[in-house]
C-alpha positions as a printed Julia matrix, in Angstrom:
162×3 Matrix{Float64}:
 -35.71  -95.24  90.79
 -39.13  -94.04  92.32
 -40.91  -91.59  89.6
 -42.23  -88.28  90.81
 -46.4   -87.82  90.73
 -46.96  -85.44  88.51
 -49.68  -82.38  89.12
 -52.97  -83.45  88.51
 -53.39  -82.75  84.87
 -56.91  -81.54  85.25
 -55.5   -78.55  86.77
 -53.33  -77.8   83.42
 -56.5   -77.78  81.49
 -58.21  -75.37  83.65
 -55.43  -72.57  83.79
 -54.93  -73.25  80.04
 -58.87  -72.36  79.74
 -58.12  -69.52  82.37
 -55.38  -67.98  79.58
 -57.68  -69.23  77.08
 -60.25  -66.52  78.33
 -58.24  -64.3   79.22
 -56.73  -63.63  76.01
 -60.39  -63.88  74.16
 -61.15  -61.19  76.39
 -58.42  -59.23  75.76
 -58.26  -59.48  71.56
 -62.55  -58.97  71.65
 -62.05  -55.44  73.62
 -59.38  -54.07  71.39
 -61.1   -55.71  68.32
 -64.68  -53.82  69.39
 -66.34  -56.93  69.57
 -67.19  -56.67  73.77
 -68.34  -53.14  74.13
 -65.54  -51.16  76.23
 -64.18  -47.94  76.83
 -61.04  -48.1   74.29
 -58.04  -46.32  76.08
 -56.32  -47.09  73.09
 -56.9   -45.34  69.62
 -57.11  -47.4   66.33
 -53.56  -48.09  65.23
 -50.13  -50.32  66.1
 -50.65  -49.88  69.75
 -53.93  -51.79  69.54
 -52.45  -54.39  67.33
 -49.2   -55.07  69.84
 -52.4   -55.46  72.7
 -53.67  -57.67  70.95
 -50.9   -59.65  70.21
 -50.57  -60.17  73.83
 -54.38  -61.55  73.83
 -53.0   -64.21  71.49
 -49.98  -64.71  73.58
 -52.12  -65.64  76.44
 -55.07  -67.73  74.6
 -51.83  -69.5   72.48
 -50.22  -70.58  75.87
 -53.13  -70.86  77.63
 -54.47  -73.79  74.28
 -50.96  -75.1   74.75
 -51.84  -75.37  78.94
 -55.51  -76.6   78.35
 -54.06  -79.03  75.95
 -51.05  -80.6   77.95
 -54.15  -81.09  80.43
 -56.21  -83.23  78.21
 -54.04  -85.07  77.0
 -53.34  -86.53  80.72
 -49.5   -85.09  79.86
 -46.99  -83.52  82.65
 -45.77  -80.57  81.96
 -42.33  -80.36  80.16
 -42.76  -83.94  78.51
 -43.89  -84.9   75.03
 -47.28  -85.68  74.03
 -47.93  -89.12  74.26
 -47.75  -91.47  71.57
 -51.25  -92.58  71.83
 -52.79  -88.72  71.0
 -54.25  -88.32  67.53
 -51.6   -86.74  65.56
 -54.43  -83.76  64.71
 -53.9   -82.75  68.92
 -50.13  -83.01  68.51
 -50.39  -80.33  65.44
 -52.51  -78.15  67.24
 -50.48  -77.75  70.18
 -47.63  -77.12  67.95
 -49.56  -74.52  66.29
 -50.86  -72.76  69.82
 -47.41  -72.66  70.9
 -46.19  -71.61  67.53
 -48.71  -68.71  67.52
 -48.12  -67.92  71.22
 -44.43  -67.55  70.54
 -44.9   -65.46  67.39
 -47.39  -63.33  68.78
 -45.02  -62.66  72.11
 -41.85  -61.83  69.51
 -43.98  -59.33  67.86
 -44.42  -57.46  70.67
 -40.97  -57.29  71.9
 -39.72  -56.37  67.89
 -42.86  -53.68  67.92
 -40.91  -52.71  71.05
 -37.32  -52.48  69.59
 -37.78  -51.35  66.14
 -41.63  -49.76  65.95
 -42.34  -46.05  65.44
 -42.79  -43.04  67.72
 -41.25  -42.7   71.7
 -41.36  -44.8   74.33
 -41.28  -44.22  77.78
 -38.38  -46.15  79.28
 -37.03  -45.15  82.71
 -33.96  -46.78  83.97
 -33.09  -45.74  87.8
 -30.25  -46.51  89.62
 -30.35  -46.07  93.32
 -27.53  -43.03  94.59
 -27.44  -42.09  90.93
 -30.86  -41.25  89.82
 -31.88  -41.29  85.48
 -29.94  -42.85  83.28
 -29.44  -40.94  80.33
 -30.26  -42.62  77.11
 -32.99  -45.15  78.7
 -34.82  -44.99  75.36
 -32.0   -45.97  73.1
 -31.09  -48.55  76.38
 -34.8   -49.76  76.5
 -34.92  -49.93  72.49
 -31.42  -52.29  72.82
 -32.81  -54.39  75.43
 -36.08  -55.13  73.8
 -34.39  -55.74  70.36
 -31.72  -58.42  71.6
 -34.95  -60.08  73.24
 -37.07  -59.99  69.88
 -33.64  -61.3   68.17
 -33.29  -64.35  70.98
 -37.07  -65.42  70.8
 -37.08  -64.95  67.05
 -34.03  -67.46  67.17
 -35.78  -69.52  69.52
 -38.87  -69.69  67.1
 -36.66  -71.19  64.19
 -35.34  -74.06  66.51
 -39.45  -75.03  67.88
 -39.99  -74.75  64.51
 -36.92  -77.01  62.95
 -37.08  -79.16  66.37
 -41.08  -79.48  65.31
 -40.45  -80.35  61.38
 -37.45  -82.89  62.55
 -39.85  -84.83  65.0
 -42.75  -85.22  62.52
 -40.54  -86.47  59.54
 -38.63  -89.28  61.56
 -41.31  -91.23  62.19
């Protein structure tokens, strides 16, 4: 059977540090750190953004990471990585994850309106696209919620059989 060449893994590692700075960016505006005009006042709204920041830097360590460790993308780490590289992918991603389920529970369940608009061609407004939007955005925070206690048991099972 002829194996496939994998993408060069140098290329991982740089859009991992693309996400990587991205995010920074991102969580040092909202955080005052790089001085910006704040669209956002003080308060959840600048915690879910963020959140996103870390989504992006997590995924983007977990990206830079695959990259250095001369992995392809969807396969393990390989054996030969210090276990310290193998926990702090785990962790990125872990973080990444978490970060992204926040924002889709802040979505579903957090205080004040939101603006959802649901359209249907013919038809127009949907009636209800809060409560609909509010629905959606909770079964998603429940499925990647669910999703984070399997990476998480999946995680804990690898590292104790060996």
């Amino acid at each position: 059977m002829k194996r496939e060449k994998l993408a060069n893994p140098w290329l991982f590692a740089g859009i991992g540090l693309l996400g990587i700075i991205i995010g920074t960016a991102i969580i040092l505006t909202q955080t005052g750190v790089l001085p910006v005009r704040q669209r956002l006042g003080v308060g959840s709204t600048s915690l879910m953004v963020v959140c996103a920041g870390i989504v992006f830097a997590g995924l983007g360590t977990v990206f830079a990471l695959t990259g250095f460790s001369q992995t392809g993308p969807g396969s393990r780490i390989h054996a030969k990585v210090p276990l310290l590289f193998k926990a702090l992918n785990f962790l990125a991603a872990l973080i990444g994850l978490c970060a992204l389920a926040s924002v889709a529970t802040f979505a579903a369940f957090g205080p004040g309106p939101r603006a959802f608009a649901f359209t249907i061609p013919a038809i127009g407004n949907i009636f209800g696209a809060e409560t609909l939007g509010r629905i959606f955005f909770g079964a998603i925070a429940l499925l990647l919620w669910g999703v984070i206690g399997v990476f998480v048991w999946m995680g804990v099972k690898s590292a104790t059989e060996k």
